[in-house]
N, CA, C and O atoms as a GROMACS GRO file, in nm:
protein
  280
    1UNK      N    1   8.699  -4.515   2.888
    1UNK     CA    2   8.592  -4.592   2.949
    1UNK      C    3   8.477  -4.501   2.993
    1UNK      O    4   8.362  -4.543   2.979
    2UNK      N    5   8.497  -4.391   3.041
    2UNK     CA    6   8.412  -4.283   3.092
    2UNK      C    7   8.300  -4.216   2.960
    2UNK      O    8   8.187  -4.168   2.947
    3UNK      N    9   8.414  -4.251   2.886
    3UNK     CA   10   8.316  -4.151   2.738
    3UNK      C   11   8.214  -4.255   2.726
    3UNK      O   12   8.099  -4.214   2.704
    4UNK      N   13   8.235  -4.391   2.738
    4UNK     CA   14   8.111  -4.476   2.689
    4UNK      C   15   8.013  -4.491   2.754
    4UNK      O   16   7.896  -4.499   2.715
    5UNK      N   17   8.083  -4.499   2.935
    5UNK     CA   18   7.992  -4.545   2.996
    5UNK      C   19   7.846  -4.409   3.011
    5UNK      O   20   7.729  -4.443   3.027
    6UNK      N   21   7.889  -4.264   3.001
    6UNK     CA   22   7.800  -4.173   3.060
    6UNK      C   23   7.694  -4.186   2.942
    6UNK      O   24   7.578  -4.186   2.984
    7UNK      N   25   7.708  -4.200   2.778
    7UNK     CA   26   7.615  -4.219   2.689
    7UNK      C   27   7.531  -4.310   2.721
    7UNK      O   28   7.410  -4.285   2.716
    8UNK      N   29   7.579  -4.434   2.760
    8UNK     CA   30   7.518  -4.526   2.777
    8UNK      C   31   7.410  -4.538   2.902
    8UNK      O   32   7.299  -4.588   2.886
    9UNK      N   33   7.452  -4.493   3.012
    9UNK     CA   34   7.390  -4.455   3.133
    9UNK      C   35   7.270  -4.365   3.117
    9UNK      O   36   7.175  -4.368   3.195
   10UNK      N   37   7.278  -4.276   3.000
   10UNK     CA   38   7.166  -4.201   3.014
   10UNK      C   39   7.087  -4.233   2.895
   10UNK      O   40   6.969  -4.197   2.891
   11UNK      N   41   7.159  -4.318   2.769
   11UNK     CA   42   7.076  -4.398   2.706
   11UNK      C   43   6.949  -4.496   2.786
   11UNK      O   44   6.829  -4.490   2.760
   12UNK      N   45   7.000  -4.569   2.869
   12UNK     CA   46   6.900  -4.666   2.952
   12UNK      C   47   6.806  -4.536   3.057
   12UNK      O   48   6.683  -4.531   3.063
   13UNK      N   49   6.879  -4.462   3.114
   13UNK     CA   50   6.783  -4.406   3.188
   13UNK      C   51   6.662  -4.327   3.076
   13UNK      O   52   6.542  -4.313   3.099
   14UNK      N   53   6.718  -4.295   2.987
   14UNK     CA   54   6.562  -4.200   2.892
   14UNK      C   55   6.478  -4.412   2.842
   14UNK      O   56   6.373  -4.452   2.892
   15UNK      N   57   6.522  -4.456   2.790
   15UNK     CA   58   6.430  -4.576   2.749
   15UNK      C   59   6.358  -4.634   2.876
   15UNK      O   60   6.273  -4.718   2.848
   16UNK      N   61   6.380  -4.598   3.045
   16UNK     CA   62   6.277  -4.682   3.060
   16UNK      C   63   6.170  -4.615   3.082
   16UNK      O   64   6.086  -4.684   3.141
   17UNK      N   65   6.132  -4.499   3.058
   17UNK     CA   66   5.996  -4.430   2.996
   17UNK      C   67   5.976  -4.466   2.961
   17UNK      O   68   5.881  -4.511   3.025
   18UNK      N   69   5.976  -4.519   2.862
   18UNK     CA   70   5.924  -4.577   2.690
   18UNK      C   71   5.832  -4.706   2.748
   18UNK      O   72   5.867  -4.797   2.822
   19UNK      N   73   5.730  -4.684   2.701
   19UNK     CA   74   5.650  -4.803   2.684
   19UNK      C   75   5.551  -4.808   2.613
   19UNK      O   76   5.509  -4.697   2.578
   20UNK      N   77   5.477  -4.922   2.566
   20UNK     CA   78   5.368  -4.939   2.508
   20UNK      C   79   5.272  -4.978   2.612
   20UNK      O   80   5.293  -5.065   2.697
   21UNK      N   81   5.170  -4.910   2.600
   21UNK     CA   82   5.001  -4.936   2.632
   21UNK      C   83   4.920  -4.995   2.554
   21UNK      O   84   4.850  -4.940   2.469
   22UNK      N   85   4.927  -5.156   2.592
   22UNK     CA   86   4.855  -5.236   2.495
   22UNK      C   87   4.696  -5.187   2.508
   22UNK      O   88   4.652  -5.146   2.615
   23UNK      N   89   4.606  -5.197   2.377
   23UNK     CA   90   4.467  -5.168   2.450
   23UNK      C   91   4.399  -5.246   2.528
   23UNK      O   92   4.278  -5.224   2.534
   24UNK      N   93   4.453  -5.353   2.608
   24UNK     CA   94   4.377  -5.434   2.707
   24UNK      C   95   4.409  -5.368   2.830
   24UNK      O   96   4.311  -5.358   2.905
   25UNK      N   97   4.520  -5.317   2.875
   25UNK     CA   98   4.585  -5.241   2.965
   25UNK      C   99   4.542  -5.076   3.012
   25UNK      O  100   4.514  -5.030   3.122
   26UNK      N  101   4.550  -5.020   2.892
   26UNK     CA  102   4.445  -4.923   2.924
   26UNK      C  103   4.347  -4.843   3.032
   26UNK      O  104   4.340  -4.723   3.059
   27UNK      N  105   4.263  -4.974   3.090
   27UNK     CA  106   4.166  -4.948   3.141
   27UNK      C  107   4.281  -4.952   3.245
   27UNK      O  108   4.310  -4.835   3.270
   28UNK      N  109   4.357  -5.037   3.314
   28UNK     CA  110   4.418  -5.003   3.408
   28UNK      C  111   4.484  -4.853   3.429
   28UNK      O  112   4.520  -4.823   3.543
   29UNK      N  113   4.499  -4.766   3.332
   29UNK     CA  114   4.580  -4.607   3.350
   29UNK      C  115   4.466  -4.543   3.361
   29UNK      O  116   4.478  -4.433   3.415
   30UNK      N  117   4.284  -4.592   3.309
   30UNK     CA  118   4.182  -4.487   3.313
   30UNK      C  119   4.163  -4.497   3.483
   30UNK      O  120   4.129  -4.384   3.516
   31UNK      N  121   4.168  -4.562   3.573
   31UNK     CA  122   4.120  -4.591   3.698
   31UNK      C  123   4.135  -4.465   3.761
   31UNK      O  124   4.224  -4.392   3.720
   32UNK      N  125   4.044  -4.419   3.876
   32UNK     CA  126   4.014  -4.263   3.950
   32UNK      C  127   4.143  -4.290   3.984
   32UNK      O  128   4.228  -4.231   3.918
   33UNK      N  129   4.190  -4.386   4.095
   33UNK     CA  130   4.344  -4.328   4.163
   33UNK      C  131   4.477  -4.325   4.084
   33UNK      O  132   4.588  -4.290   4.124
   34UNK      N  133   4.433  -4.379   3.942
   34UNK     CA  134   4.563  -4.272   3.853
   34UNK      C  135   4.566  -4.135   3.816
   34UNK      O  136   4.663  -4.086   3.757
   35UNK      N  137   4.439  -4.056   3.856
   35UNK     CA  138   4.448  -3.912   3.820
   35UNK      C  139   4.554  -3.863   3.910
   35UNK      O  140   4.616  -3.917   4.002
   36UNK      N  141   4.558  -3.745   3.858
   36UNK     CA  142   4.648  -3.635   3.870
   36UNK      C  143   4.624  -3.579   4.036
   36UNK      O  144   4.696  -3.566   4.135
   37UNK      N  145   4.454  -3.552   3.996
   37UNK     CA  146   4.367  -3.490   4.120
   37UNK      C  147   4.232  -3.570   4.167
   37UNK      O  148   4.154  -3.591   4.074
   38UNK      N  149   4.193  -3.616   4.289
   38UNK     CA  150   4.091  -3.685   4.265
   38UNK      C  151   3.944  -3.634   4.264
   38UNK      O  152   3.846  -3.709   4.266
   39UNK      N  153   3.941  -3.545   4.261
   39UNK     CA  154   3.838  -3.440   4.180
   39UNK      C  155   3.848  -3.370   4.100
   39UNK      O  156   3.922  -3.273   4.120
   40UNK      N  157   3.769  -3.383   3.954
   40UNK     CA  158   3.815  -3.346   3.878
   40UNK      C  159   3.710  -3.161   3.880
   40UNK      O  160   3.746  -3.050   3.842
   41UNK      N  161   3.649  -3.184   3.909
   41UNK     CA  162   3.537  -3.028   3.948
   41UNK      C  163   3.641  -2.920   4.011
   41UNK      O  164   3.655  -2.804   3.973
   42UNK      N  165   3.716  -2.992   4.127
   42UNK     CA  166   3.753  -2.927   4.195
   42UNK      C  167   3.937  -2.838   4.110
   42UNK      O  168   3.995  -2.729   4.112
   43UNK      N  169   3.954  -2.972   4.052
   43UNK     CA  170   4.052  -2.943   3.967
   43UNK      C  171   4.074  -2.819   3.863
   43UNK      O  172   4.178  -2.765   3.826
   44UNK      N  173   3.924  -2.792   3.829
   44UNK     CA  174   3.875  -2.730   3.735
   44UNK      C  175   3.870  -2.603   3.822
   44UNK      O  176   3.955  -2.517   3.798
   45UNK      N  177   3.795  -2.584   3.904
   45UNK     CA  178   3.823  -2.457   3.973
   45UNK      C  179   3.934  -2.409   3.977
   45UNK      O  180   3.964  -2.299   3.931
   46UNK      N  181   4.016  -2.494   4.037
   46UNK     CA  182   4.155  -2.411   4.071
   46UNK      C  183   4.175  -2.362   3.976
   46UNK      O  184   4.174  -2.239   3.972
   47UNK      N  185   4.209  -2.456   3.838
   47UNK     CA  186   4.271  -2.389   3.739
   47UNK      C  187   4.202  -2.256   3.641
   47UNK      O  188   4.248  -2.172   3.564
   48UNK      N  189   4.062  -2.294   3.696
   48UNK     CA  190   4.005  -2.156   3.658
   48UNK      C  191   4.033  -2.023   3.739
   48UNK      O  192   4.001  -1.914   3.692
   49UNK      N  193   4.092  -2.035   3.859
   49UNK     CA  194   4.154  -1.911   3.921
   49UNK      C  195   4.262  -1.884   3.912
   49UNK      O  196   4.290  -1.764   3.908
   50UNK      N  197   4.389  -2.003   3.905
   50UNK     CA  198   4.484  -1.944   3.880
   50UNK      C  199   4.538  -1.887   3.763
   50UNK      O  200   4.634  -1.812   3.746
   51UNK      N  201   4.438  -1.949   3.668
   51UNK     CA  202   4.476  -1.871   3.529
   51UNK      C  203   4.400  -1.734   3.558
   51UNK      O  204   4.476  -1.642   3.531
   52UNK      N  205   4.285  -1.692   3.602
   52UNK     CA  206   4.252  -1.599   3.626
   52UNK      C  207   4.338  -1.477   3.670
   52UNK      O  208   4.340  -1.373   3.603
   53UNK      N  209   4.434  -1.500   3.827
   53UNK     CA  210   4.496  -1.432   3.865
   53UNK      C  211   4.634  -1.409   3.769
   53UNK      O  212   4.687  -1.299   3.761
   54UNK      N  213   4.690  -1.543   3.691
   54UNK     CA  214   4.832  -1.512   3.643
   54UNK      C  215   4.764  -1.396   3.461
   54UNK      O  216   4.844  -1.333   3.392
   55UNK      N  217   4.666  -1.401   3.441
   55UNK     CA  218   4.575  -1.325   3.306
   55UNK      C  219   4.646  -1.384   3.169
   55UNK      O  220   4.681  -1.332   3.063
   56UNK      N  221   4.649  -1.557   3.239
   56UNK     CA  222   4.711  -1.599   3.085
   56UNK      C  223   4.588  -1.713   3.082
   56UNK      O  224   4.500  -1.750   3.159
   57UNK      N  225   4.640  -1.750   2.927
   57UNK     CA  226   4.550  -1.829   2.878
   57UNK      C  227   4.536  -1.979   2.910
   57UNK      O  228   4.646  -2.005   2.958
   58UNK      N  229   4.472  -2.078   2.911
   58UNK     CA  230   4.502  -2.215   2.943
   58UNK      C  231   4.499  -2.260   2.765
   58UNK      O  232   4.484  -2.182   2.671
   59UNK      N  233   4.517  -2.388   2.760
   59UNK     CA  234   4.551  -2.431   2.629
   59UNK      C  235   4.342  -2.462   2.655
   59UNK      O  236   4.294  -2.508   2.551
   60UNK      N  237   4.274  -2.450   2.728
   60UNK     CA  238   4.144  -2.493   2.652
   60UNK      C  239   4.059  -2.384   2.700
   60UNK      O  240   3.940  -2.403   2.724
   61UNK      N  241   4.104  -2.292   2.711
   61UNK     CA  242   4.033  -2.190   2.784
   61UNK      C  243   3.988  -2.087   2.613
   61UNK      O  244   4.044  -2.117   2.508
   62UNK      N  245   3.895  -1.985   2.619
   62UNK     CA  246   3.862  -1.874   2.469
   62UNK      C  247   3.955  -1.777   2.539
   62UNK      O  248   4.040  -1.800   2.625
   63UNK      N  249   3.917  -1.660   2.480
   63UNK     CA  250   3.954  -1.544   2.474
   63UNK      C  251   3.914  -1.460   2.574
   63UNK      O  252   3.794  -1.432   2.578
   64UNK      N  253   3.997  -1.409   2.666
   64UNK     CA  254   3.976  -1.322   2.794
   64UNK      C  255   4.111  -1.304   2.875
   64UNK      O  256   4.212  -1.373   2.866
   65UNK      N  257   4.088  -1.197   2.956
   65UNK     CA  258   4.198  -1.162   3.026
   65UNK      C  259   4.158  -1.207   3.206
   65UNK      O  260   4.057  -1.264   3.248
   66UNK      N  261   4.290  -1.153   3.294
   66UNK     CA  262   4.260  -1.152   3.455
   66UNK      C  263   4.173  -1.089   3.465
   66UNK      O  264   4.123  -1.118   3.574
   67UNK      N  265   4.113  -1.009   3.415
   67UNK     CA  266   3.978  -0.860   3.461
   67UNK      C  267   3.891  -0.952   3.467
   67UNK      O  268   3.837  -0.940   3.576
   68UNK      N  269   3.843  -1.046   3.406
   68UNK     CA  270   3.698  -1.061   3.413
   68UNK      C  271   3.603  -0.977   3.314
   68UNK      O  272   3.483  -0.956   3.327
   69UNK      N  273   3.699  -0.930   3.198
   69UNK     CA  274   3.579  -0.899   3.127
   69UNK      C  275   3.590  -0.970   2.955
   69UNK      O  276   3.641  -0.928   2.851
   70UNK      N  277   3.508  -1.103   2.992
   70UNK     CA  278   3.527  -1.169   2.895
   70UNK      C  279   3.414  -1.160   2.763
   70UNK      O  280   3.432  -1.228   2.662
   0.00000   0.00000   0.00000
């Protein structure tokens, strides 16, 4: 009984992620208080320093290191 039930348990727990975003719905996930951060400027800073200090790359960042000499 155990062997079935734990597949199954974590079958349902990964599917209720799963969903579709009809495109009428949409606009409801674009709204400011679904961001991440509610500034996005400010957002941008940070991540422009902490990639700075860790001297790695961001996935949208060019070519440069922590020095600052880009």
């Amino acid at each position: 009984m155990n062997k079935l039930l734990l597949p199954l348990l974590v079958m349902v727990l990964f599917c209720q992620g799963c969903a579709q975003v009809k495109p009428w719905e949409r606009g409801n996930l674009a709204r400011p208080e679904m961001a991440f951060s509610s500034d996005a400027l400010e957002q941008k800073i940070q991540d422009h320093i902490y990639h700075g200090k860790e001297a790695s790359q961001a996935v949208t960042a060019g070519a440069g290191g922590g020095c600052g000499c880009n």
